[in-house]
C-alpha positions in Angstrom: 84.3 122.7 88.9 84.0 126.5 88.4 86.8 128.2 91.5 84.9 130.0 94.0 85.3 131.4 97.4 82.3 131.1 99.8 81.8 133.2 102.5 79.4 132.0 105.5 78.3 134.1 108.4 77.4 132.4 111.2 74.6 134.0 113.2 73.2 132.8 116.8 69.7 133.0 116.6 68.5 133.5 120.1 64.6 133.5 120.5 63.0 134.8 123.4 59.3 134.6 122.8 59.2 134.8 119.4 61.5 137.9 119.4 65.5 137.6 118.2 67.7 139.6 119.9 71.1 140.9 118.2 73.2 138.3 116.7 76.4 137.4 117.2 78.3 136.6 113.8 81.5 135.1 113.1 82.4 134.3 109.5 83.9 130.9 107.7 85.4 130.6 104.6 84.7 127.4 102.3 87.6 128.2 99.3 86.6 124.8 96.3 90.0 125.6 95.3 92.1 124.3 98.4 92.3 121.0 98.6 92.9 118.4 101.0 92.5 114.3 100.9 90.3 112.7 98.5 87.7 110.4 100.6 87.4 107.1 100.3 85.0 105.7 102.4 83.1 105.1 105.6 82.2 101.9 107.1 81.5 99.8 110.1 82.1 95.7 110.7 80.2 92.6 111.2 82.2 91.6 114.1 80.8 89.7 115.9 76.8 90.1 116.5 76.3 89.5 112.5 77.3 86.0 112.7 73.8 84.9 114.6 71.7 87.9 113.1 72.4 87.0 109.2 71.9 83.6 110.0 68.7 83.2 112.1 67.1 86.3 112.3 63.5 86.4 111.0 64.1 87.9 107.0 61.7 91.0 107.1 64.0 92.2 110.2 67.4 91.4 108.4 66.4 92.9 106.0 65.5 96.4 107.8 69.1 96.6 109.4 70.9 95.9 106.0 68.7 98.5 104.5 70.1 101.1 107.4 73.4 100.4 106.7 74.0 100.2 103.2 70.9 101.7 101.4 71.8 104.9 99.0 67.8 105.3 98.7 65.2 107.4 99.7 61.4 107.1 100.4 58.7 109.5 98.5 59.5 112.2 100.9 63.1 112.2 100.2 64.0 111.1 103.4 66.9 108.8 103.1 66.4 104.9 103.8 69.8 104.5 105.2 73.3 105.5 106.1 75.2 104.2 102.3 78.0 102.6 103.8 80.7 102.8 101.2 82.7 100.5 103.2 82.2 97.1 105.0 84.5 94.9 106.9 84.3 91.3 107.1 85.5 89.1 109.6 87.4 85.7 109.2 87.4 83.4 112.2 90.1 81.9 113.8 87.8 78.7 114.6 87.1 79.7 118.4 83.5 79.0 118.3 84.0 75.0 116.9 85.6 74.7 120.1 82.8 76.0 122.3 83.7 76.7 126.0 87.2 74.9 125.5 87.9 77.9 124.0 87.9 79.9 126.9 85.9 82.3 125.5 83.4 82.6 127.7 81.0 84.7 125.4 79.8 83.0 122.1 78.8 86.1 120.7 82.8 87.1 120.7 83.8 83.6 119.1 83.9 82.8 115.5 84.1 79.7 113.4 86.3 79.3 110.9 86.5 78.5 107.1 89.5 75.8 107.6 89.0 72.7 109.5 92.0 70.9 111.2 92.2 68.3 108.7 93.1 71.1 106.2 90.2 71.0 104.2 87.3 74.3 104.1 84.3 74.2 104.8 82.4 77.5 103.4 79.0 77.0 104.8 80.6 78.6 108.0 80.1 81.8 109.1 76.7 82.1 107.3 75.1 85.1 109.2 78.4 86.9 108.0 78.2 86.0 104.8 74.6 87.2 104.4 75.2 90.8 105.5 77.9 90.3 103.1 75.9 89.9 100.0 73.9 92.9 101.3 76.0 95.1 100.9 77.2 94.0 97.5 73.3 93.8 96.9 73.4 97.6 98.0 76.1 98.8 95.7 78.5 99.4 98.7 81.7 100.4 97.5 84.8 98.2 99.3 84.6 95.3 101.3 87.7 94.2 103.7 88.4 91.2 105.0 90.0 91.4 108.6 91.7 88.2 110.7 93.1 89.1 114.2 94.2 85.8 115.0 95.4 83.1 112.7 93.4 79.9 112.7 93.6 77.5 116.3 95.5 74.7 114.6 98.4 77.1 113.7 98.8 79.1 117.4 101.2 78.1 120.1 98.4 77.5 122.7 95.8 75.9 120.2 93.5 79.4 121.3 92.1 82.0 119.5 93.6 84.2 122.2 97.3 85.0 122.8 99.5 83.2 125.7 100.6 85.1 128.7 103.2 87.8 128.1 104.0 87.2 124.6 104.1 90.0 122.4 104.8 88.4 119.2 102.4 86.6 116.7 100.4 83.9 118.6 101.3 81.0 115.7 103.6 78.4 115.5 106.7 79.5 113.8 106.9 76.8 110.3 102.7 78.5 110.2 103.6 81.6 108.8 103.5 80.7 105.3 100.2 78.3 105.8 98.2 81.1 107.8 99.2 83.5 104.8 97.8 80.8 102.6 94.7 80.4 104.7 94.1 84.2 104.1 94.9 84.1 100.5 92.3 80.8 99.7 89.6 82.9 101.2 89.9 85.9 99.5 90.2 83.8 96.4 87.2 82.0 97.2 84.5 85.2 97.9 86.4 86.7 94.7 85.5 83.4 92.8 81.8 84.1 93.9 81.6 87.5 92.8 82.2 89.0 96.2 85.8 90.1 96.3 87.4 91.7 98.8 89.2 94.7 97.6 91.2 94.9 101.0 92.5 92.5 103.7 93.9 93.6 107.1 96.3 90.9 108.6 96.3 92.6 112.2 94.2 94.2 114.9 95.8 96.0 117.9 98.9 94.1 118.0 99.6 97.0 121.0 98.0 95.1 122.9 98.0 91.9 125.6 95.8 89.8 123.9 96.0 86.5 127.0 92.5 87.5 128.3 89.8 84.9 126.8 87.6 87.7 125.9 87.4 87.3 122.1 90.4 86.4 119.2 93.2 88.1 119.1 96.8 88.1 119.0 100.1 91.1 119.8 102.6 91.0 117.1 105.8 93.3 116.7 106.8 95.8 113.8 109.0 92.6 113.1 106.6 90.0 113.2 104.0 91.7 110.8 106.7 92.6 108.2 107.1 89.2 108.4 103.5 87.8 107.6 103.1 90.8 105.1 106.0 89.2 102.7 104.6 85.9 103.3 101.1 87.5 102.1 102.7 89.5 99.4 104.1 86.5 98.2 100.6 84.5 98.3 99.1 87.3 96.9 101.2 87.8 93.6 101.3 83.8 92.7 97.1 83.8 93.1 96.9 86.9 91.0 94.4 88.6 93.5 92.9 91.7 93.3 92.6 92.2 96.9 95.2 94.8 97.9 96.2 94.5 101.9 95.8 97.6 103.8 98.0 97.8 106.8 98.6 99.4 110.4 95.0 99.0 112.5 96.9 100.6 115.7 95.3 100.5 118.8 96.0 104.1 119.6 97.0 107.2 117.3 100.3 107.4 119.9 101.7 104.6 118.7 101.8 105.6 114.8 103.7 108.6 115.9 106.1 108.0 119.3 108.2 105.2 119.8 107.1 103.9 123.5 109.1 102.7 126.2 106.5 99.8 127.3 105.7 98.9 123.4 109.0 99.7 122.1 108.7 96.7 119.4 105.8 97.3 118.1 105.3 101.2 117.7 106.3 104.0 116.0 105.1 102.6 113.1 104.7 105.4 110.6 108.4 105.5 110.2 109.5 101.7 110.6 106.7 100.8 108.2 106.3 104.2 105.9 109.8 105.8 105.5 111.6 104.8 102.7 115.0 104.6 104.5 113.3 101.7 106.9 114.5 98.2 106.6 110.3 97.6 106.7 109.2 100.0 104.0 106.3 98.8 103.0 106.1 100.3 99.8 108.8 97.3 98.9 104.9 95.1 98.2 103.3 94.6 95.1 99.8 93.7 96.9 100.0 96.3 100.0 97.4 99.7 99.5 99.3 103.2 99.8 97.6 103.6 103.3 98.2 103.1 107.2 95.0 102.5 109.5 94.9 103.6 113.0 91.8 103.1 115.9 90.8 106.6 117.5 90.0 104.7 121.2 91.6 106.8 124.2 92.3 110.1 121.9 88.9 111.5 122.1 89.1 113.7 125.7 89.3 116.1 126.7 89.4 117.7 123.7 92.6 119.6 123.9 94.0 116.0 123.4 91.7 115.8 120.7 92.7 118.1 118.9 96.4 117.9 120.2 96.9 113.8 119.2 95.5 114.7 115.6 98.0 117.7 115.4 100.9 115.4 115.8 99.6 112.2 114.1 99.4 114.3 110.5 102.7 116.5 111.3 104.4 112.8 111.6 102.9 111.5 108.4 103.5 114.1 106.1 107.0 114.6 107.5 107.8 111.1 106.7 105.5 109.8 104.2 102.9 112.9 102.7 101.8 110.3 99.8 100.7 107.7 102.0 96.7 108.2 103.2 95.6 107.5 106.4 92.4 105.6 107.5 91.0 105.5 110.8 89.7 102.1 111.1 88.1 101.6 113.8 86.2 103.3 116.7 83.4 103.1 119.9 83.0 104.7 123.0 85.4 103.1 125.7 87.0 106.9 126.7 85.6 107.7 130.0 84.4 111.5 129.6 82.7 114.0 131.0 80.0 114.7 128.1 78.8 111.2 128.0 80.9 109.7 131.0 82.0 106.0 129.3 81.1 103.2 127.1 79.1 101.7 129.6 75.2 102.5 129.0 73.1 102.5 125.4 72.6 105.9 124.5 70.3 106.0 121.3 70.3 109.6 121.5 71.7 113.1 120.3 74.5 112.7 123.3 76.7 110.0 121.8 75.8 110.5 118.3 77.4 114.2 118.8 80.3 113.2 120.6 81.0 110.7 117.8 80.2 113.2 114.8 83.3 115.9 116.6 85.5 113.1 116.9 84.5 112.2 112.7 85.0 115.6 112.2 88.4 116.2 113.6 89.8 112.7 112.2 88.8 114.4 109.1 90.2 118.0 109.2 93.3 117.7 111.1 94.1 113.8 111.0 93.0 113.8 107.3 91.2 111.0 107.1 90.1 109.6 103.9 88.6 106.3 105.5 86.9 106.6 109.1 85.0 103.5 110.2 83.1 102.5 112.9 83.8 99.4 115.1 80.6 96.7 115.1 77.3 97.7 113.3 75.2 95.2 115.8 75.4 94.9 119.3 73.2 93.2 122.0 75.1 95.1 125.2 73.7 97.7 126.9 76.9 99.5 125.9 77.7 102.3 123.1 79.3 100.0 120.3 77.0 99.6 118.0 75.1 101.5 115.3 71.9 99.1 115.7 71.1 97.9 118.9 68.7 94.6 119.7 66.8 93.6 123.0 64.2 91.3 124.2 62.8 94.8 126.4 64.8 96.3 127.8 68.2 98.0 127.3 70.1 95.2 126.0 71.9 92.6 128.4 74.3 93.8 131.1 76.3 91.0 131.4 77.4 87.7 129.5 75.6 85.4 132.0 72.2 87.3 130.9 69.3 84.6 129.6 68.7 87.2 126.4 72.1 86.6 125.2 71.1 83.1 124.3 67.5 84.3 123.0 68.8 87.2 121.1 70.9 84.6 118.7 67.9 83.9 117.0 65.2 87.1 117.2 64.5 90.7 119.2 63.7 94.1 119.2 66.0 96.0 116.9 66.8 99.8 117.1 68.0 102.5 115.3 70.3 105.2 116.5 70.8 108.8 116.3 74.6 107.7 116.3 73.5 105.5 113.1 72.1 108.4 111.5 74.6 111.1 112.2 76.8 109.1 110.8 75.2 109.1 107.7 75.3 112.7 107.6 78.6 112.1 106.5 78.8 108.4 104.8 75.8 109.2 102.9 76.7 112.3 101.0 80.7 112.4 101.0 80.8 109.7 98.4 84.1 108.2 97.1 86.8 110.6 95.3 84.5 113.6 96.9 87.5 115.7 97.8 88.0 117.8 101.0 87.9 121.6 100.6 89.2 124.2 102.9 87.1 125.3 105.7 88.9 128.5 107.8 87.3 130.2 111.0 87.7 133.7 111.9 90.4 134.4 114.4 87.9 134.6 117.3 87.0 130.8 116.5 89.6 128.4 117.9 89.7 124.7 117.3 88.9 124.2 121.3 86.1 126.8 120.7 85.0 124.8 117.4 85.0 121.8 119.3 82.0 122.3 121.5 80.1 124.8 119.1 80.0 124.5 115.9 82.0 122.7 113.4 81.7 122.9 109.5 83.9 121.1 107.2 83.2 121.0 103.1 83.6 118.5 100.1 83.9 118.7 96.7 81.9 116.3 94.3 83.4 117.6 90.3 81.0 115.0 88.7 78.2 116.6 90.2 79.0 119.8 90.3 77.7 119.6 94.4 79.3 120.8 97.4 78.7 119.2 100.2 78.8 120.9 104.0 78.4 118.4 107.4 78.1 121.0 110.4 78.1 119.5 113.5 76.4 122.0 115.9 77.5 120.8 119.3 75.8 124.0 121.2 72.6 124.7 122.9 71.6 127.4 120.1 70.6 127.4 116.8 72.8 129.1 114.1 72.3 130.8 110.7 74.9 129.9 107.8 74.6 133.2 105.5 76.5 132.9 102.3 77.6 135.7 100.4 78.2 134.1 96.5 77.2 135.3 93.1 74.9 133.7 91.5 76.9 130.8 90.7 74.6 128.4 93.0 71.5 127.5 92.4 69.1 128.5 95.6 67.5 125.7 96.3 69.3 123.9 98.7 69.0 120.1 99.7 69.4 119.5 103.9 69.3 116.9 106.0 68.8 116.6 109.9 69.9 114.6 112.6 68.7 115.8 115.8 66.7 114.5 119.0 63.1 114.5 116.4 64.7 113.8 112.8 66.9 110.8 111.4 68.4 112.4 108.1 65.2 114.3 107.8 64.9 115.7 104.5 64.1 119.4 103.3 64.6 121.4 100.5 65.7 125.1 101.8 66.8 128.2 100.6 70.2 129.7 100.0 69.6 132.6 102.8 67.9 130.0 104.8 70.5 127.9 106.6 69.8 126.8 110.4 71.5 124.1 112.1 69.2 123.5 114.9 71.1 122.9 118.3 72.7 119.7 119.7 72.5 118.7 115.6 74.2 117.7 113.1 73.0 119.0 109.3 74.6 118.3 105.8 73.5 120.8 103.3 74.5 119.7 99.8 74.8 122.8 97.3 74.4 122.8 93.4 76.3 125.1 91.3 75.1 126.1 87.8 76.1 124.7 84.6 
């Protein structure tokens, strides 16, 4: 790509009446020849609302939601079908649901069945609905698929439960099941890559932070010790099966715990340098079969956003002080940060409020944590609650408890409904493809991150095969602004945006050079051509 130096000016354009007054400006500079990460993807799960969706939902409906997530087309307008997905993550069971309510999970939409029986043998006409969405998105072209497990199967735990034993922080398995869980993990991902629906990652651990004893769905704690453990025992799986599947580690339940060594989870953080410097006794650069990346969730970072800002700071200070090779993903995210711009979790929103709250939080995971992965936690949800990129119903706005009749209806059909969180995060997974690179984006002195952060935030990438530059700006503010770019001649003028606001879902339109508005409370990707 030729080297050039852009220079916006960004104007507020406040109209009174149909008359402007005088702008205030404040320039960024977008310079294609500083680098940051090279992306990789962005994704969202199946876990756990697929599993009755895939499975029993009438087709034509299906159909629509797999076609939001994972479709790269667009309609005759140019309007884009869906949000490309260049990542999906697919769950494997621990076998909770088989055991119905003497699992103790009281929800069936947070169980999950699983491939092994007890008697040893598989069974893969489980998890069907799962397997569906599956095919869709290798139907759609997405890029990566990962497997995930967050609790080894109930005929290898202590407590015969998908869910951990009362203060235990280690692995919730039997201690001579090590080797047969890794095996369990290993035969599946050997099976779907059989089928032609390999998994090109699988992540062994979710949260192991946390107190897992509360029947609410799977899961187990594990120390730094315990899952340096499992990942030889999977190493060594993986290298006598030949896979292709590489296992990408770390899924923390907070940034903190990458970074700082804690008091009350001593054992099982600090993890960047236990797991990532080479002087550790756990490098984990010692594998054959484990990714050159570490994964961490964004929950309880997100506000105010000095601690946005602040947690991302240290989290990529850490990393590059002990391992700058080493990528970071963040892995998994929803609203459960009580706040004052959208107060909590609690409460659908399947407007502009959420989905901008959630496109700063993308943005700053990408520009100061450096995220070359960010994914978002479930793409389905039933609860009237802000955890899911499509939302389903029976009327209303979703159930508000377990006990609620719909949560037995909505197993086999609804209402389904987009989102404006959906869509504005396709501003970013649909045009920052895979190997697009990050370019430097720098604000006048006047413009501080804090300031950024509930105005307007720009960041750029990089596409070399296309010769495209791609801009997400994330206009957080009550007024419209004006991107003016000074360049010479090196772009052609026709420029292709897309919208996301309270009226437009990715809405297409094909602008000019010196035309470039970010309407307020938006969020617009612009995606510039240079010349041959």
């Amino acid at each position: 790509m030729q080297k050039i130096s852009l220079l916006f000016s960004v104007i507020f354009l406040l109209v009174f009446s149909g008359y402007g007054k005088n702008p205030e400006s404040r320039h960024i500079n977008i310079n294609l020849d500083k680098e940051y990460q090279v992306m990789h993807s962005f994704g969202a799960s199946d876990s756990w609302r697929c599993q009755f969706v895939g499975a029993n939902w009438p087709q034509n409906k299906k159909n629509q939601m797999a076609e939001w997530l994972f479709s790269k087309e667009t309609d005759d307008q140019g309007n884009p079908l869906g949000i490309g997905l260049s990542m999906w993550r697919f769950y494997i069971g621990a076998g909770s649901m088989e055991q119905g309510d003497s699992s103790e999970i009281y929800n069936p939409w947070r169980r999950a069945e699983c491939f092994l029986n007890e008697d040893g043998t598989y069974n893969w006409s489980k998890q069907k609905g799962e397997q569906w969405f599956l095919k869709q998105a290798h139907k759609h072209g997405v890029e990566n698929t990962m497997a995930f497990s967050i609790s080894a199967p109930v005929h290898y735990t202590l407590n015969g439960k998908a869910f951990s034993p009362k203060k235990r922080t280690h692995l919730n398995i039997k201690e001579d099941k090590l080797d047969d869980y890794a095996a369990f993990l290993a035969e599946v991902c050997e099976y779907f890559e059989s089928k032609g629906l390999g998994f090109d990652y699988l992540s062994p651990f979710n949260e192991p932070q946390w107190d897992w004893s509360n029947p609410s769905q799977e899961g187990t704690p594990a120390t730094n010790e315990d899952l340096f453990l499992f990942t030889h025992f999977l190493d060594h799986e993986f290298t006598k099966r030949g896979l292709n599947t590489q296992m990408a580690l770390g899924e923390a339940a907070e940034y903190q715990f990458l970074y700082r060594k804690g008091d009350q989870y001593a054992g099982s953080s600090g993890q960047f340098r236990e797991f990532l410097s080479e002087n550790s006794p756990m490098y984990i650069g010692q594998f054959r079969n484990v990714a050159t990346l570490f994964s961490g969730h964004s929950y309880f970072t997100t506000w105010p956003v000095e601690k946005l800002i602040d947690i991302r700071q240290k989290l990529r200070s850490s990393l590059d002080s002990i391992n700058p090779a080493m990528d970071f993903w963040q892995s998994e995210f929803c609203i459960l940060e009580e706040n004052d711009d959208i107060e909590s979790g609690h409460g659908r929103d399947l407007g502009m409020g959420t989905a901008l709250y959630v496109a700063r939080v993308i943005h700053h995971d990408l520009t100061i944590a450096n995220a070359t992965s960010w994914q978002w936690w479930t793409a389905l949800t039933q609860c009237n609650y802000k955890d899911g990129l499509i939302y389903l119903d029976n009327g209303n706005e979703g159930i508000p408890s377990q006990q609620h009749p719909d949560n037995e209806a909505l197993k086999y059909d609804g209402n389904f409904h987009d989102s404006k969180l959906m869509w504005a995060l396709g501003n970013y997974s649909r045009f920052v493809r895979p190997g697009m690179v990050r370019v430097e984006v720098s604000y006048g002195q006047s413009a501080s991150l804090e300031d950024q952060a509930v105005s307007l935030m720009v960041s750029g990438y990089k596409n070399t095969a296309t010769n495209e530059l791609v801009v997400v700006a994330v206009n957080y503010g009550g007024e419209s602004e004006k991107l003016f770019l000074e360049e010479d001649g090196r772009f052609l003028k026709k420029v292709k945006a897309y919208e996301t606001s309270e009226k437009s879902d990715l809405q297409y339109e094909l602008t000019e050079l010196t035309d470039l508005v970010v309407a307020p409370k938006s969020v617009k990707t612009f995606v510039l051509k240079l010349k041959q």
